[in-house]
RODO-2510 file (C-alpha; in nm, 4 decimals, decimal comma):
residues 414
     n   res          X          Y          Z
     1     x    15,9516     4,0420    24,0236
     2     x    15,7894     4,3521    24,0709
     3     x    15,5505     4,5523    23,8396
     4     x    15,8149     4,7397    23,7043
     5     x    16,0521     4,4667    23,6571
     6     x    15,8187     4,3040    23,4565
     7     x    15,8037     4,6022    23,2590
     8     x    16,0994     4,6173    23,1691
     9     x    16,1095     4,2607    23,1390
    10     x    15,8113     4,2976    22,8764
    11     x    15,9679     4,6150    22,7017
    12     x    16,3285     4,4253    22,6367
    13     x    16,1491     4,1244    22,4698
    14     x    15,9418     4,3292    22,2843
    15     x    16,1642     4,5386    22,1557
    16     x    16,4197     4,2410    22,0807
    17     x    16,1994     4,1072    21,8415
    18     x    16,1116     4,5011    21,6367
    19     x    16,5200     4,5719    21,6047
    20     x    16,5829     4,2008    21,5205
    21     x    16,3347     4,2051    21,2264
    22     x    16,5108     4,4423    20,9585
    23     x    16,8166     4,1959    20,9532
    24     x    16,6269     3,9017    21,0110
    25     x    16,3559     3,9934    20,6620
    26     x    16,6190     4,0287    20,4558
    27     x    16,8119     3,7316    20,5365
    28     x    16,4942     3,5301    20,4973
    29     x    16,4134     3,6735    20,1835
    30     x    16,7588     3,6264    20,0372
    31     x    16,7545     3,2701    20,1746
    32     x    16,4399     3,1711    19,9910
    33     x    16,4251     3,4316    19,6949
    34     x    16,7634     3,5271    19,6420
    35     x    16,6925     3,8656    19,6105
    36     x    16,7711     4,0871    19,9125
    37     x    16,5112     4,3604    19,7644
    38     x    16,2369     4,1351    19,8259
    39     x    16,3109     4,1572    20,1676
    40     x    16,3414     4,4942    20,1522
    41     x    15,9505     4,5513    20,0134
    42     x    15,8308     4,3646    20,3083
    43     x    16,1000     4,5621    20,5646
    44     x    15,8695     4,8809    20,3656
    45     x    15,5543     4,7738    20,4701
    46     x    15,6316     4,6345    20,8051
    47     x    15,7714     5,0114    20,8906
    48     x    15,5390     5,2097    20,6728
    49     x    15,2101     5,1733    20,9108
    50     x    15,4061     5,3205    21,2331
    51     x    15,3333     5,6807    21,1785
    52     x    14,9393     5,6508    21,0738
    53     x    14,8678     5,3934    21,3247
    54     x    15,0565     5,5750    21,5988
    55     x    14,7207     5,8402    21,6862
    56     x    14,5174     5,5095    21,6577
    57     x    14,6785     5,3146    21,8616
    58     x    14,7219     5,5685    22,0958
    59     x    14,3512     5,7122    22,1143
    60     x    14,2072     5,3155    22,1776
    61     x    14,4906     5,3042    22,4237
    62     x    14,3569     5,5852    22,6455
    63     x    13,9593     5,4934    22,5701
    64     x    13,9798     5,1395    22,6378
    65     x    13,8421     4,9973    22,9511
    66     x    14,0440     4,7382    22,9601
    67     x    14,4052     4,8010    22,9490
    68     x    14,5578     4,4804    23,0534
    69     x    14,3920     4,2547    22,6799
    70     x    14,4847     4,6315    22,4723
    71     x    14,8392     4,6266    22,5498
    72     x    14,8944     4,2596    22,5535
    73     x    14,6738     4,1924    22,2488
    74     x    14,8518     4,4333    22,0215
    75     x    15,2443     4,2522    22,1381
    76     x    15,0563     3,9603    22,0414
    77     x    14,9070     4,0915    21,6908
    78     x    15,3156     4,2014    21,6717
    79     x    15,4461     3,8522    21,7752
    80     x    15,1798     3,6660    21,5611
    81     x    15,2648     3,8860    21,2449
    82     x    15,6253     3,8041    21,2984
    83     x    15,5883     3,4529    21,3538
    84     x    15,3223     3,4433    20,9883
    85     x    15,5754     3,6201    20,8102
    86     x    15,8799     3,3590    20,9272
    87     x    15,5966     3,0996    20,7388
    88     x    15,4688     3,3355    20,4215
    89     x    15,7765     3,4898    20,3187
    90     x    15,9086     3,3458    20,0261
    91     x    15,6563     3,0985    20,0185
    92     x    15,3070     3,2931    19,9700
    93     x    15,2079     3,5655    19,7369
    94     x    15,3527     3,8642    19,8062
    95     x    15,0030     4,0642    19,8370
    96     x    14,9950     3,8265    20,0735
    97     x    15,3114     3,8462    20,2653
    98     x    15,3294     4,2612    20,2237
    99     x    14,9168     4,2339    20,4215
   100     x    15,0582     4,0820    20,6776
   101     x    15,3343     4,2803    20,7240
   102     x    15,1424     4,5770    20,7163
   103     x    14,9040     4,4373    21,0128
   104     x    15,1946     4,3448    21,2228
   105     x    15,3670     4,7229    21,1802
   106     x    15,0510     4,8619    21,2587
   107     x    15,1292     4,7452    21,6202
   108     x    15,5099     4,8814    21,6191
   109     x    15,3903     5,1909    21,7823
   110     x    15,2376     4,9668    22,0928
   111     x    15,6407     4,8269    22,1573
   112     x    15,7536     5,1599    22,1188
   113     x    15,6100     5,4700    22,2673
   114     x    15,2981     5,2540    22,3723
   115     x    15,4414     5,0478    22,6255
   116     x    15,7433     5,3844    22,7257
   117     x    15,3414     5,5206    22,8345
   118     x    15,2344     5,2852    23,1065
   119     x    15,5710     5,3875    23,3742
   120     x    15,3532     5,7103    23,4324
   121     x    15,1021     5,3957    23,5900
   122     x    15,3974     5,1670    23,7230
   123     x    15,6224     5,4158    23,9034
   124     x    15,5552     5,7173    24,1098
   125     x    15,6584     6,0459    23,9987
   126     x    15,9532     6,2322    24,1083
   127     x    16,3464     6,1121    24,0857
   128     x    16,2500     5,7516    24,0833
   129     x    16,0205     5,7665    23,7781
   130     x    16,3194     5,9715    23,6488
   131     x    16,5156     5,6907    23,6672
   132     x    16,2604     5,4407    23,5413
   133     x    16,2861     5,6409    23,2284
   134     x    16,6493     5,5533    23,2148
   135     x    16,5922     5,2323    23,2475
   136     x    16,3366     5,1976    22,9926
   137     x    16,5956     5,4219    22,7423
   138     x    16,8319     5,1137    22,8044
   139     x    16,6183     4,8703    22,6952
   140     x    16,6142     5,0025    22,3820
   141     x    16,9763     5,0811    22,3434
   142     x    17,0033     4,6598    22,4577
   143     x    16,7568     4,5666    22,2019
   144     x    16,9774     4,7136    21,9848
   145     x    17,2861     4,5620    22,0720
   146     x    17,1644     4,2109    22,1130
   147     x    16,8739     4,1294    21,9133
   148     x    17,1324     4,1781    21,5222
   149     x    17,3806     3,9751    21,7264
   150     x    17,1266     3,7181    21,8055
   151     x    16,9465     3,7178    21,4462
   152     x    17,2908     3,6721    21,3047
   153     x    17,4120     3,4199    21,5317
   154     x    17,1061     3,1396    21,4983
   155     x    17,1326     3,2395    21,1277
   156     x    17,4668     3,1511    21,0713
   157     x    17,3966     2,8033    21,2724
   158     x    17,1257     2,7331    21,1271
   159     x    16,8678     2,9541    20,8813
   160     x    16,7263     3,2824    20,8803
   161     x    16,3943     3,1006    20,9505
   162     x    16,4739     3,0136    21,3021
   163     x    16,5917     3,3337    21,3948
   164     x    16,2846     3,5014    21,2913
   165     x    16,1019     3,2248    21,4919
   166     x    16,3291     3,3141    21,7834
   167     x    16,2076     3,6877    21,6855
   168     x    15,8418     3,5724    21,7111
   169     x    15,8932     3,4172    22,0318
   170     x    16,0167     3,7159    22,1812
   171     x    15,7150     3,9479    22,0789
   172     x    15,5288     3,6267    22,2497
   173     x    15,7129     3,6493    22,5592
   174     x    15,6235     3,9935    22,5867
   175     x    15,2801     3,9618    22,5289
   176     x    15,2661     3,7378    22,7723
   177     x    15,4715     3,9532    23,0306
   178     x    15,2262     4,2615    22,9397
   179     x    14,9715     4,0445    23,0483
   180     x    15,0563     4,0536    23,4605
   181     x    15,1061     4,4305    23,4499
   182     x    14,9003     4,6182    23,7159
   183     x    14,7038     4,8452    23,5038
   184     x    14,4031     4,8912    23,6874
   185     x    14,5468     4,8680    24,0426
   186     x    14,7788     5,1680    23,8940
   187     x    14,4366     5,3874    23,7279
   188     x    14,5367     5,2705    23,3933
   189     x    14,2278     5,3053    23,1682
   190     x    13,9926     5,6095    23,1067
   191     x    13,9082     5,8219    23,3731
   192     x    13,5317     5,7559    23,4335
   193     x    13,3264     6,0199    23,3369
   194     x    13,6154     6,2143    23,1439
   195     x    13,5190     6,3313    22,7941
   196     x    13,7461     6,1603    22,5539
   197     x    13,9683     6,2870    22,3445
   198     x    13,9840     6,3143    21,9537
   199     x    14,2595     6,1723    21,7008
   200     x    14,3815     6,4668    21,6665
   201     x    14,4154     6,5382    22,0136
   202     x    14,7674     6,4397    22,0477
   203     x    14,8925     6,6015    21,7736
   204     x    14,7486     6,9283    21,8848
   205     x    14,9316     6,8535    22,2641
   206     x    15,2169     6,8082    22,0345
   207     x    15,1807     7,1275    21,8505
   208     x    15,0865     7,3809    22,1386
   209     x    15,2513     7,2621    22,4330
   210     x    15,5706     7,4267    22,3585
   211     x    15,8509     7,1495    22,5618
   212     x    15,6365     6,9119    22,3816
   213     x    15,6713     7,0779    22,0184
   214     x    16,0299     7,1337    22,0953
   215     x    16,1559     6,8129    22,1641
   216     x    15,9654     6,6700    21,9095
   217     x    16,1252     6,8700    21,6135
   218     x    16,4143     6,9001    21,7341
   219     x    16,4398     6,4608    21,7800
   220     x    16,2732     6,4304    21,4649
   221     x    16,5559     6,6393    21,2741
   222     x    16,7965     6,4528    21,4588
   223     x    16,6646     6,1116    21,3379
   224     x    16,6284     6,2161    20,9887
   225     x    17,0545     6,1893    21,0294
   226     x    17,0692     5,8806    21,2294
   227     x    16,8460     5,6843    21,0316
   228     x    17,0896     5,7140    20,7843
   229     x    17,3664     5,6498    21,0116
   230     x    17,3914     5,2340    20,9834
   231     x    17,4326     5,3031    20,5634
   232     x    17,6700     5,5592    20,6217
   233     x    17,8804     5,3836    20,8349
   234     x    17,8927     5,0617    20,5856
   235     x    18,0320     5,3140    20,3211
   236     x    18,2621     5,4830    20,5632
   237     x    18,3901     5,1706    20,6458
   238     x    18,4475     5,0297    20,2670
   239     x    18,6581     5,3316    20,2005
   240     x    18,8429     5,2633    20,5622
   241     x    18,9681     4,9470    20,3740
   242     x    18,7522     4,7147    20,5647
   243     x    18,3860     4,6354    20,3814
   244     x    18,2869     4,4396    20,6810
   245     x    18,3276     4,7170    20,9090
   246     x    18,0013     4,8967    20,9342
   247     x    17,8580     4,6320    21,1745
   248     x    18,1469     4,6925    21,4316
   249     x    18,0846     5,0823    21,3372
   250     x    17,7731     5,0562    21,4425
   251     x    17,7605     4,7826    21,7356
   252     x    18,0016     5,0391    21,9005
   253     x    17,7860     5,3187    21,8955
   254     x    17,5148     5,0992    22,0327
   255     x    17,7149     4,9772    22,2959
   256     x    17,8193     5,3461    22,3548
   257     x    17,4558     5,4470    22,3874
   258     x    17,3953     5,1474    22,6003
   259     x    17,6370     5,2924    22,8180
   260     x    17,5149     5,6244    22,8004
   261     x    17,1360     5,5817    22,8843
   262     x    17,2662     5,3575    23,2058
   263     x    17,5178     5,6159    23,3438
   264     x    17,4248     5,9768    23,2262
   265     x    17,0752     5,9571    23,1178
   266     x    17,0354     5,8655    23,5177
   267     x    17,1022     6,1882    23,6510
   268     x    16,8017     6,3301    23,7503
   269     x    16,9170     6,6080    23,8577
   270     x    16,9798     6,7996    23,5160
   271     x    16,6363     6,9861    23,3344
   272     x    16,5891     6,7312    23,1054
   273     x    16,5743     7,0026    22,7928
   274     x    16,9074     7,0691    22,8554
   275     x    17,0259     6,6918    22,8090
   276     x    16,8320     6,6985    22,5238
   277     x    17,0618     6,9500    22,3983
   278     x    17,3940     6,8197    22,5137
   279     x    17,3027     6,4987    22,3354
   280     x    17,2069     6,6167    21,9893
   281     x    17,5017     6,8434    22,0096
   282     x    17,7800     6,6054    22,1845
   283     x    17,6725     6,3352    21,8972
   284     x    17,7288     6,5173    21,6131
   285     x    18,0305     6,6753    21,7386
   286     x    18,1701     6,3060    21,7854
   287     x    18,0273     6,2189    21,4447
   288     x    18,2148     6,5296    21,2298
   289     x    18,5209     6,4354    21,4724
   290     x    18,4331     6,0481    21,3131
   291     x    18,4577     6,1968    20,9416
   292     x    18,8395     6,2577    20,9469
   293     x    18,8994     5,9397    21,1451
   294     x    19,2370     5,7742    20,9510
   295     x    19,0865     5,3832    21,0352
   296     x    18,7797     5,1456    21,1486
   297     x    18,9897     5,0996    21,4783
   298     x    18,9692     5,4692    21,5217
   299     x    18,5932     5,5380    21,3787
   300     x    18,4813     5,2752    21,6079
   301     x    18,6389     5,4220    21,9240
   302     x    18,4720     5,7567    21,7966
   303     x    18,1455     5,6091    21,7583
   304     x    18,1231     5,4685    22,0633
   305     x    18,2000     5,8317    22,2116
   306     x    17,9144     5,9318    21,9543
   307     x    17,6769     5,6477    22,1416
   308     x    17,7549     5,7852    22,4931
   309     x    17,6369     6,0834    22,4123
   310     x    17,3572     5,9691    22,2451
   311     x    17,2378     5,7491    22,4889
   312     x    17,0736     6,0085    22,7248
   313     x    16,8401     6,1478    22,4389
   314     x    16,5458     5,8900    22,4917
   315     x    16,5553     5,8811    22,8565
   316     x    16,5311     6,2785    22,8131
   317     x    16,2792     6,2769    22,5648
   318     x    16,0278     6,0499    22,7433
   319     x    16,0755     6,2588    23,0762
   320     x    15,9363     6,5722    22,8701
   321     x    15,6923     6,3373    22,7467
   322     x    15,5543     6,2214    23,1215
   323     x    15,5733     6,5611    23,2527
   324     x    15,3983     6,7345    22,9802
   325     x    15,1625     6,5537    22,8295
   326     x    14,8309     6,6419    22,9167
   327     x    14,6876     6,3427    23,1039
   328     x    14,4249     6,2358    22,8372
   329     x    14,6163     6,2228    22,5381
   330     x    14,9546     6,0427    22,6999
   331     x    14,9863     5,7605    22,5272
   332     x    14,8927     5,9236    22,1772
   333     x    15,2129     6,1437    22,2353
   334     x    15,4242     5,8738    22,3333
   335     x    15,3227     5,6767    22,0230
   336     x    15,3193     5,9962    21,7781
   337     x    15,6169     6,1087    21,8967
   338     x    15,8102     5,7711    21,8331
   339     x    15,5924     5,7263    21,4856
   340     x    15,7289     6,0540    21,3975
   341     x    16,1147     5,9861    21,5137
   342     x    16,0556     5,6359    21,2895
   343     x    15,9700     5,8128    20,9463
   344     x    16,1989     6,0606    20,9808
   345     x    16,4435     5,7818    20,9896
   346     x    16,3393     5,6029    20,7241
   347     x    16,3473     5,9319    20,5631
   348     x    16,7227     5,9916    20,6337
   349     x    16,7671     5,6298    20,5144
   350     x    16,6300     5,6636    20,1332
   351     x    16,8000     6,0666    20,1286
   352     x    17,1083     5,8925    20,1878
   353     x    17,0906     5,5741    19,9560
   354     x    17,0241     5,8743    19,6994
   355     x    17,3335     6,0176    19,7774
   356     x    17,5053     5,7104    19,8186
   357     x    17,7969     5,7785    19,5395
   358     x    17,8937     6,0823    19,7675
   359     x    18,1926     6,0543    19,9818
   360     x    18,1377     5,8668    20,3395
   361     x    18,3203     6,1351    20,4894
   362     x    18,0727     6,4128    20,2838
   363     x    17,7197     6,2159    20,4063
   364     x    17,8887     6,1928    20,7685
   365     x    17,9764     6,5352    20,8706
   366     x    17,5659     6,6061    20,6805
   367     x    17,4703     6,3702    20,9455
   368     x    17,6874     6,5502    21,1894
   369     x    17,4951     6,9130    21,0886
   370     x    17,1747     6,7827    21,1236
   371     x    17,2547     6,6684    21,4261
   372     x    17,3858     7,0079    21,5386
   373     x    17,1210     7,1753    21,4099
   374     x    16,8644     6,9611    21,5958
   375     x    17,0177     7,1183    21,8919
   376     x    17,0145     7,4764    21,7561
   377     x    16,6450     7,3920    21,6871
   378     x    16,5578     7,2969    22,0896
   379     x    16,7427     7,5854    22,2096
   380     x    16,5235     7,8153    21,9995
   381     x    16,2058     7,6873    22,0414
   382     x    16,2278     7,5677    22,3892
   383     x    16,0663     7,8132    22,6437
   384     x    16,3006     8,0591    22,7750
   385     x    16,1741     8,0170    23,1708
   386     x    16,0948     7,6898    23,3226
   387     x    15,6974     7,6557    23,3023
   388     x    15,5376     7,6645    23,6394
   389     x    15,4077     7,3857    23,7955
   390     x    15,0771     7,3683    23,8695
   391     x    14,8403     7,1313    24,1170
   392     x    14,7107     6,8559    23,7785
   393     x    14,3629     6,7414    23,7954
   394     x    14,2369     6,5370    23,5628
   395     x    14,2745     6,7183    23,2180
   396     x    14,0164     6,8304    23,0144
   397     x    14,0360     6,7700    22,6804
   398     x    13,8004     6,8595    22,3887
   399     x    13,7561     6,5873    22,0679
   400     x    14,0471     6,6593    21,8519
   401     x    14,1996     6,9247    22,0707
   402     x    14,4703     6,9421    22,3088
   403     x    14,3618     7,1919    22,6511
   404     x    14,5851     7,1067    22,8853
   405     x    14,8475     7,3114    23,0954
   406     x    15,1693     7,3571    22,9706
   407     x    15,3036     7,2737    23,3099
   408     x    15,4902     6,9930    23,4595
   409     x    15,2926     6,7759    23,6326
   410     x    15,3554     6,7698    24,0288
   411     x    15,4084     6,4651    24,2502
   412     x    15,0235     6,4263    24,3286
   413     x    14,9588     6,4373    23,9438
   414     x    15,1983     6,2769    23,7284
***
């Protein structure tokens, strides 16, 4: 298997193991505390940490000298929480159990945009690494698909303890798959003699690299809406006449993005702003369509269509990322930008268990507009003309600031 392979390889486990653990907490906690809002607490603190530790994680990503123990030492901190908490919860003090959580989220942003970071190292740039991005997208929209499907299954065999042990070995498996990357045959690592940049480096990259600032609102307004999405779909589906519902709801708009981020998020050949665009807006077109659906049978066919066009947003996003990051801070955007995305969700997620007496159809078609507004947002703040490439050499960054070209980065320097 090549470098790559294992990549993805490493990326699929990983991220197995993060979407597994919301259903897998609760269950647990229910199991052995019958309250479901103890799981919850812990579900808090294993998510909270992802946006703070994201400009961490990403600054010791890019200053370490050794890539290879970074990256596979923080999926093993992740696998290693996982497999503590599948022991603690229930069992331990909860100071105890929440501490542990905490550490283990801290590493979340390593599984997400940390590892998406290293195919600038794996694959060379141009239509191939395009591709790779795809791929990558897909292994999130699998993760997604499989890993409730799994968590439920070994539960309903057995106990929720297992399947977060199955969770843990995942995270392990990943770790361990990490661990044969190429990094330093690829020039992963610090650039010898580069000055290093600041915490607040990839924030500012964020801020004042305009493709970079506009994907990043506009996803982050867009996720406010679908982190709310999975409760939304549990109401829609009570009213529907089917309480059980929401899980088929929502399994077909993962399958639908599945589908998506393997067939249209691998053309290369459309500006990847603009299929940032058609997704935001071709989701929440299907979603208001989804509002007025008359059955589940109907919603779910809908929300598959909503998952197509969803699919293509990641693979989209994390091209802008690659070709406009400035070289130093990389990995800090990758990691802010999916911290950000994260609590935004969460966000959408408590706004709409707020609302929660509204009608399903209401908090939908608000989904929908946020959605559609998300797009409204990239087209304004997108530049008007493509930004000209320029021949990259390293980037110079100063502590805490962000330097670099706007520019996409040529073939010679990705």
């Amino acid at each position: 298997m090549g470098g790559f392979g294992r990549y993805l390889a490493a990326a699929l486990a990983a991220r197995v193991a993060s979407e597994g653990m919301g259903m897998a907490v609760v269950l647990l906690a229910l199991e052995r505390t019958g309250s479901a809002a103890h799981g919850a607490f812990v579900l808090t603190a294993w998510l909270a940490p992802h946006v703070l530790a994201a400009p961490l994680a990403g600054a010791a990503a890019a200053r370490t000298a050794r890539p290879r123990l970074f990256h596979a030492g923080a999926l093993a901190g992740f696998a290693t929480a996982v497999a503590a908490l599948t022991v603690l919860l229930g069992r331990a003090p909860v100071p105890l159990v929440l501490a542990v959580a905490v550490l283990g989220g801290s590493c979340g942003p390593m599984v997400t945009g940390g590892l998406s970071s290293l195919i600038t190292a794996l694959v060379p740039a141009g239509p191939g690494r395009d591709r790779a991005y795809g791929w990558d997208a897909a292994t999130y929209n699998a993760a997604a698909v499989t890993a409730p499907a799994a968590v439920g299954l070994v539960a309903a065999l057995g106990s929720a303890g297992p399947a977060m042990a199955v969770l843990a070995a995942s995270g392990a498996l990943a770790a361990a798959l990490a661990a044969t990357l190429p990094y330093e045959d690829q020039g992963a690592g610090p650039v010898p003699g580069a000055p290093r940049a600041g915490l607040g480096a990839g924030l500012a990259a964020l801020w004042r690299v305009r493709e970079l600032r506009a994907v990043t609102s506009a996803t982050t307004l867009g996720f406010v809406g679908i982190g709310s999405l999975t409760t939304v779909s549990v109401l829609l589906a009570t009213e529907l006449g089917s309480p059980g519902g929401g899980g088929v709801l929502m399994t077909a708009f993962a399958v639908g993005a599945l589908g998506g981020s393997l067939t249209v998020g691998r053309i290369t050949s459309v500006e990847p702003g603009r299929l940032v665009r058609w997704a935001l807006a071709g989701t929440g077109a299907a979603l208001a369509a989804a509002a007025f659906a008359p059955s589940v049978a109907v919603t779910a066919a809908v929300f598959a269509l909503a998952g197509v066009c969803d699919g293509p947003l990641l693979t989209a996003t994390l091209r802008i990322r690659a070709r406009y990051a400035p070289d130093g801070v990389r990995t800090q955007v990758f990691t802010l930008g999916a911290g950000l995305k994260l609590t935004a969700a969460s966000a959408g997620a408590a706004l709409v268990g707020i609302a929660a007496d509204a009608p399903a159809a209401a908090l939908l078609t608000g989904i929908a507009g946020l959605l559609l507004a998300a797009a409204l947002l990239h087209a304004l703040t997108v530049p008007r003309e493509p930004a000209r490439a320029e021949v990259a050499g390293p980037t110079e960054l100063s502590a805490g600031s962000a330097t670099a070209s706007a520019g996409p980065r040529t073939p010679e320097g990705p």
